[in-house]
PLY file of the C-alpha trace (Angstrom):
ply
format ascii 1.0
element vertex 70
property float x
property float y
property float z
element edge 69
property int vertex1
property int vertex2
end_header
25.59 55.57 -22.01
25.21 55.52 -25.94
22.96 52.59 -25.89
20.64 53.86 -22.99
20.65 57.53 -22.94
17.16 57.66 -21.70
17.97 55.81 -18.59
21.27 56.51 -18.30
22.30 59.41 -15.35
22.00 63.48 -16.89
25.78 64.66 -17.09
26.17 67.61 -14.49
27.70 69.75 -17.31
27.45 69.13 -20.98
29.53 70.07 -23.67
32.77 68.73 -25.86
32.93 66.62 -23.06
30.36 65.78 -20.81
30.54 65.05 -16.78
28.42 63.00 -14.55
29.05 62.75 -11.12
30.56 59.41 -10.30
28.22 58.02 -7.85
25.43 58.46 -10.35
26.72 55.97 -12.13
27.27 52.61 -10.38
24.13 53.03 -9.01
22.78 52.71 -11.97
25.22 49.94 -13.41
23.71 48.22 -10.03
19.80 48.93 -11.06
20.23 47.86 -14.53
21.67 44.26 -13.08
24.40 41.99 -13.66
27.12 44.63 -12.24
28.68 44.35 -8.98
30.27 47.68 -7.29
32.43 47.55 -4.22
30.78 49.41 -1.26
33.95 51.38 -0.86
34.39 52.80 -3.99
30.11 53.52 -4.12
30.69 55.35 -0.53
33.93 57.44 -1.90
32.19 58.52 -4.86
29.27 59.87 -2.72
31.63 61.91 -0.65
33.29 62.98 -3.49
29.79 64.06 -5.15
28.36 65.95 -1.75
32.01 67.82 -1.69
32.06 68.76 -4.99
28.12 70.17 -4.62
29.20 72.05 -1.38
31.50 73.40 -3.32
30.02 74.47 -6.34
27.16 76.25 -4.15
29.76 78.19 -2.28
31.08 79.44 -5.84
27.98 80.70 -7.31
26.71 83.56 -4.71
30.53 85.30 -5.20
29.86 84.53 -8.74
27.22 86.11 -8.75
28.14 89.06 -6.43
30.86 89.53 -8.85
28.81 89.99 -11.70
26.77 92.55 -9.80
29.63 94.79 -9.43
29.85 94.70 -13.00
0 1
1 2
2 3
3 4
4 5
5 6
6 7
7 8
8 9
9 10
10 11
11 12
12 13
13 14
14 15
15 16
16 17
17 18
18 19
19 20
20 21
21 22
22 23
23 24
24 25
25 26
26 27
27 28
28 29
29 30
30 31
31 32
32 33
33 34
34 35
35 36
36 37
37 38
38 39
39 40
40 41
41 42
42 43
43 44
44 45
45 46
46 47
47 48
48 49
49 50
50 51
51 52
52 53
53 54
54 55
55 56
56 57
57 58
58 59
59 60
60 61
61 62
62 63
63 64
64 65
65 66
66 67
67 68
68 69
């Protein structure tokens, strides 16, 4: 991450400590070359990444609704 951070995937949140979403990331161990990711753990981390969007979209309208009513 340190050595490439022009290629390397954009965190999702950045801070004291910065987040990426996991699939983001052996796909790009796998484009750069010489790494070798098990289909399994690439296909959980998608899931895991689409969940955690669904999510997050669900959370900002009552976010925001809730900062209306302020």
């Amino acid at each position: 991450m340190l050595a490439h951070p022009g290629g390397f995937p954009a965190p999702v949140h950045e801070g004291s400590a910065s987040i990426w979403h996991l699939a983001d990331v052996p796909v790009w161990l796998q484009a750069k070359g010489g790494y070798a990711v098990a289909g399994h753990v690439l296909e959980v981390a998608q899931v895991a990444m689409h969940v955690n969007i669904a999510k997050e979209q669900r959370r900002i309208p009552r976010r925001r609704a809730l900062e209306l009513e302020d």
